[in-house]
Residue frames as a rotation matrix with the C-alpha (Angstrom) as fourth column:
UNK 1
0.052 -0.394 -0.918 197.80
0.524 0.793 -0.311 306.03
0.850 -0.464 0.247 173.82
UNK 2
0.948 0.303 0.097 197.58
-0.018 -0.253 0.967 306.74
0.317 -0.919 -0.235 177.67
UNK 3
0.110 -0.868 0.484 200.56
-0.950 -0.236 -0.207 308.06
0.294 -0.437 -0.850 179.90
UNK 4
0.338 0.545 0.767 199.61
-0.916 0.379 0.134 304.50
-0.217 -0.748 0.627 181.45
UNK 5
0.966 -0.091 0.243 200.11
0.228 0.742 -0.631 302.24
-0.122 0.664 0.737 178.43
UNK 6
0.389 -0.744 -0.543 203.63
-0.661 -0.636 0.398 302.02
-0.641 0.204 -0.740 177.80
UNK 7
0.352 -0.261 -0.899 205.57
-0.847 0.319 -0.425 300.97
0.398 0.911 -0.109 174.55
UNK 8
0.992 0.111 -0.054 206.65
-0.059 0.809 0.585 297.35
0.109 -0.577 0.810 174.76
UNK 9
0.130 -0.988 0.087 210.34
0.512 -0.008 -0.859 297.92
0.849 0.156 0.504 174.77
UNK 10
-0.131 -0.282 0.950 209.97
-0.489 -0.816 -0.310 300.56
0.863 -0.505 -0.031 177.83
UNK 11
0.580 0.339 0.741 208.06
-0.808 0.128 0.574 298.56
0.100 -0.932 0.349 179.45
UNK 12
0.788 -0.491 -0.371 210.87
0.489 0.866 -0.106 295.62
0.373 -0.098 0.922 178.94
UNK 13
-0.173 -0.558 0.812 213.82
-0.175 -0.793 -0.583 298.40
0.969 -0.243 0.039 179.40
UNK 14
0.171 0.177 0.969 212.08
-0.924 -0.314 0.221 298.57
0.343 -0.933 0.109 183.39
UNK 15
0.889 0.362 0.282 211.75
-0.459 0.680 0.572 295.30
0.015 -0.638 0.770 183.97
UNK 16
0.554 -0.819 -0.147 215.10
0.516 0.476 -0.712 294.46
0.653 0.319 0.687 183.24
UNK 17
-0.258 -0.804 0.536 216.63
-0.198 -0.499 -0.844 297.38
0.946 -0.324 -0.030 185.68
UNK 18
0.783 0.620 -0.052 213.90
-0.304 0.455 0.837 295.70
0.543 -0.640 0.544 187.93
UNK 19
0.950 -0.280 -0.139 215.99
0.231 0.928 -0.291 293.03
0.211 0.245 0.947 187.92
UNK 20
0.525 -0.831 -0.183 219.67
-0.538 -0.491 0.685 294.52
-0.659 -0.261 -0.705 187.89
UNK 21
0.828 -0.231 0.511 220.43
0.550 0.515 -0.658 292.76
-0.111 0.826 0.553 184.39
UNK 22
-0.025 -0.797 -0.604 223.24
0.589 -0.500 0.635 294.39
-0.808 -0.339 0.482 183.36
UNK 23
-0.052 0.443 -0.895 223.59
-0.576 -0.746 -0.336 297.17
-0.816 0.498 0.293 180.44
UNK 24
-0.927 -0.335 -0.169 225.27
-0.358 0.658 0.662 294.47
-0.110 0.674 -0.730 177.87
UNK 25
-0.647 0.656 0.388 222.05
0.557 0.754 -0.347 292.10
-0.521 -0.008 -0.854 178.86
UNK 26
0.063 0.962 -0.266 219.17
0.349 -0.270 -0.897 294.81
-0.935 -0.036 -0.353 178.36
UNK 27
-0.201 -0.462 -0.864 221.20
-0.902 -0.258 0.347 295.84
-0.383 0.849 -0.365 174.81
UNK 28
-0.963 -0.177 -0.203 221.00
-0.268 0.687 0.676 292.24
0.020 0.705 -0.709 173.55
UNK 29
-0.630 0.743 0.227 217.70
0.429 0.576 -0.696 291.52
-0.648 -0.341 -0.682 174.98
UNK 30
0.036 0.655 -0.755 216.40
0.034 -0.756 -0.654 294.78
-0.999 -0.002 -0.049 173.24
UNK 31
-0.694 -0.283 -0.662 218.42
-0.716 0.175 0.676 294.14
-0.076 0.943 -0.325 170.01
UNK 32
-0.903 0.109 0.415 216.90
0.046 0.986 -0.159 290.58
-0.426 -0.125 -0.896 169.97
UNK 33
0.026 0.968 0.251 212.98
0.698 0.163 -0.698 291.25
-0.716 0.193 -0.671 170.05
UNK 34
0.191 0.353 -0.916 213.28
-0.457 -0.794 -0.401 294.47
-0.868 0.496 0.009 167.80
UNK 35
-0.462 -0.260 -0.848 214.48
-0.864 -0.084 0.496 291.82
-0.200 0.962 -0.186 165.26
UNK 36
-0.689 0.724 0.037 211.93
0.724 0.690 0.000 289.15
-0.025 0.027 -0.999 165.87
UNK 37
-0.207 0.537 -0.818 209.96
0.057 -0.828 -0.558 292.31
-0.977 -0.163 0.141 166.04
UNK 38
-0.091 0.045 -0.995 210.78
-0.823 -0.567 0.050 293.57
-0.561 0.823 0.088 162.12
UNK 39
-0.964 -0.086 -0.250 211.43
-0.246 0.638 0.729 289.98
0.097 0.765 -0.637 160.80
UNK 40
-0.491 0.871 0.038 207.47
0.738 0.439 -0.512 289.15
-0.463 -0.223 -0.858 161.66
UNK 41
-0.663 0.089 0.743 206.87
0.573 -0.578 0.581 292.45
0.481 0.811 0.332 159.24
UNK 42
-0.801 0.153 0.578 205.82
-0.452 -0.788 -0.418 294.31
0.392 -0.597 0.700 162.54
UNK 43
-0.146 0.982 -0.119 202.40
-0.006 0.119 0.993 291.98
0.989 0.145 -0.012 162.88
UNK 44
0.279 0.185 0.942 200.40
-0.885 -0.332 0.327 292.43
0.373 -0.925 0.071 166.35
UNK 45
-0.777 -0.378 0.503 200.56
-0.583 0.733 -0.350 288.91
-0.236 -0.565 -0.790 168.53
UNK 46
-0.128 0.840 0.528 196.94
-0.314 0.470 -0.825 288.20
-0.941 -0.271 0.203 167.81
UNK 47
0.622 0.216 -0.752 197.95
-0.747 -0.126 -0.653 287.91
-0.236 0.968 0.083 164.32
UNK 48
-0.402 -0.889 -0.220 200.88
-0.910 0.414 -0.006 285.65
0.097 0.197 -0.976 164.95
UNK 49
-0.288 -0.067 0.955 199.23
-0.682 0.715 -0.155 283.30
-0.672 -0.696 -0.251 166.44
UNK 50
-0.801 -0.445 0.401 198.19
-0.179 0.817 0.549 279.68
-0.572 0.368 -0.734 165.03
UNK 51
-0.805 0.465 -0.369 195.90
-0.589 -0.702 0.399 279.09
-0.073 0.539 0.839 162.30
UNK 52
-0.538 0.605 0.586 192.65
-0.078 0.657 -0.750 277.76
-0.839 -0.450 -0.306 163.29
């Protein structure tokens, strides 16, 4: 992975202080996807999607 590419939590982490969310928000926001994250058993997006 490239200094460029950045994990998808960091790069959510920034956009949120973008923003001036507060810490509470970026804590639930981060809590949130890491468990829609694990409960999907980690699959990429191009796997979620709909079967054709």
């Amino acid at each position: 992975m490239t200094e460029d590419k950045h994990r998808l939590l960091d790069q959510l982490r920034q956009v949120i202080r973008i923003k001036h969310y507060s810490l509470r928000t970026e804590e639930s926001y981060i809590n949130w996807i890491k468990r829609f994250i694990f409960f999907h058993n980690k699959k990429p997006p191009v796997e979620m999607g709909e079967n054709k």
